[in-house]
Structure formats: structure tokens, C-alpha cells
N, C-alpha and C positions, 0 to 999 in steps of 0.2 A: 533439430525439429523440436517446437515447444510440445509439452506435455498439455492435454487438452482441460488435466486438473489443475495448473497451476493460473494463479489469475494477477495481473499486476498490483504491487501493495500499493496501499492507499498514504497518499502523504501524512504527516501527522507536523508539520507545520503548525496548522489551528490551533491543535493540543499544545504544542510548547508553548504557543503563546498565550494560552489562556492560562496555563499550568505558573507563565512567570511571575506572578503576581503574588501569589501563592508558597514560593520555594524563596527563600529568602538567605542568602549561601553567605550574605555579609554582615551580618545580625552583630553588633558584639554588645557585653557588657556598657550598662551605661547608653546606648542610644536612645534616644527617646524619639519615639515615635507616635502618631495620630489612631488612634484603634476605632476601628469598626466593632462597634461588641452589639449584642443585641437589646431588647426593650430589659432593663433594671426591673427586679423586684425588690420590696419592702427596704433597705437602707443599701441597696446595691447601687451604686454607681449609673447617672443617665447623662445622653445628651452627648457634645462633642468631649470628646475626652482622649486626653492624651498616658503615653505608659510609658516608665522608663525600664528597659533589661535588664534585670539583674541575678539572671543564670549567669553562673560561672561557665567561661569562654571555653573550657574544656568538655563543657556539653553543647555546645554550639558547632553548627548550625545542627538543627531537631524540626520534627515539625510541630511542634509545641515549645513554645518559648515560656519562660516564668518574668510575669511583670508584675510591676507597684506601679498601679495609675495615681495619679493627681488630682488636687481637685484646689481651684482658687476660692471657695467657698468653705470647706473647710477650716473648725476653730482649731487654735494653735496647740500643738503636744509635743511633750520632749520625744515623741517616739512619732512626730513628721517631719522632716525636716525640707525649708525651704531651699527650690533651685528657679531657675530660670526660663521660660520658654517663652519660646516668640515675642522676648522683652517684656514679659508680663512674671512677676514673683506668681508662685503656686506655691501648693504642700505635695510632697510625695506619699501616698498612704500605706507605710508601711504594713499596715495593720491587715490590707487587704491585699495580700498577695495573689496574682494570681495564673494561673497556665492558660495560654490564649493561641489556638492554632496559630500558626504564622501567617493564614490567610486574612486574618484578621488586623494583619500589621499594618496600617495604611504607610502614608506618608512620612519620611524620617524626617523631621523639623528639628534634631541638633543632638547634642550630644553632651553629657553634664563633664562637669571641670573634678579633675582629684579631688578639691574640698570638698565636693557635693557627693560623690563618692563615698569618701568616707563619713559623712553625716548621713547618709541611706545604709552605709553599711555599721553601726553605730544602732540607728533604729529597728534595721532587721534581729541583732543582735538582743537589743531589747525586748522587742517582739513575738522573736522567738524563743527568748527563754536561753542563750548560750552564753549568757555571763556566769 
């Protein structure tokens, strides 16, 4: 006999799939992905903008990821170094690292090459002051 307090749970279907967008379990070093970021202030980064990961793998997946976005407008420094996206040369800005919910992560459009790799890790390096 059911109990008259007990009441059928409610699916949560909807939830996962609103949630998958969001939870991002394949993230690795090095992807580059399309970010959703919000309106830029004063020399903050606007418009479509892409990021490349570069949290070490061993704190991945978080729900806060650390990227270096890009920018094809950016003038040239030893501490940007050029990669590749969507067949268009960029800068990666090292200078403006930044932690970006994973909701934030749009679309993954590729992934950079060892060389580019190590000239992002080279510029971080720089950057950050660990030489």
C-alpha cells in the first residue's frame, strides 16, 4: 500500500540537458574553443572571440577553466605568439589570461599543434615572470 506522503519524483531529463552545455568532462589543454564572454570594458577584449585552454590537464575537467583568448587585431609581441584558427593566423594574448566558467565555452573549432604549444607556453612563461 503507497504511503499517502510519498508523491512520484519528477523527471529531471530537462535539467541534464540544459546542464550539458555547461559541464564540459572533455576540455583538454590546448583546445581552442569560441567563448561566449560578456559586454568588454575599457581594453578588455569584445565581439566574437575565441580562447585557447591552457589549465594544466591535471585540473581538468573544473568548472572554471583558465584561457588566453586571441585576437587577429592585435600588434605583434614576443610574449603573443601566432597559431591558427579557422584558417585565419591570430595572436594568442598571453598577457590576458583568464578563468571563464565552462558555460561560457561555446563551440570547440580545433585544437593547436606542439609548436604552438610550446610558443604559448614560452609567452606564459614570460608573462608570468617564471624565468
Amino acid at each position: 500500500m503507497r504511503s499517502p506522503r510519498l508523491r512520484p519524483m519528477k523527471s529531471i531529463d530537462a535539467k541534464c540537458l540544459r546542464s550539458l552545455h555547461s559541464w564540459r568532462v572533455f576540455v583538454l589543454r590546448g583546445d581552442i574553443y569560441e567563448l561566449r564572454l560578456p559586454k568588454g570594458r575599457g581594453h578588455e577584449q569584445r565581439g566574437r572571440r575565441f580562447g585557447v585552454v591552457v589549465q594544466a590537464e591535471e585540473f581538468l575537467p573544473r568548472s572554471v577553466v583558465i584561457i588566453a583568448p586571441t585576437s587577429r587585431s592585435a600588434r605583434p609581441a614576443s610574449f603573443r605568439p601566432e597559431i591558427e584558427v579557422n584558417a585565419e593566423e591570430t595572436r594568442v594574448l598571453a598577457e590576458q589570461l583568464g578563468a571563464v566558467d565552462a558555460g561560457r565555452l561555446g563551440k570547440l573549432v580545433g585544437r593547436i599543434t606542439p609548436e604552438e604549444q610550446w610558443g604559448i607556453d614560452d609567452a606564459l612563461h614570460t608573462v608570468l615572470g617564471l624565468r
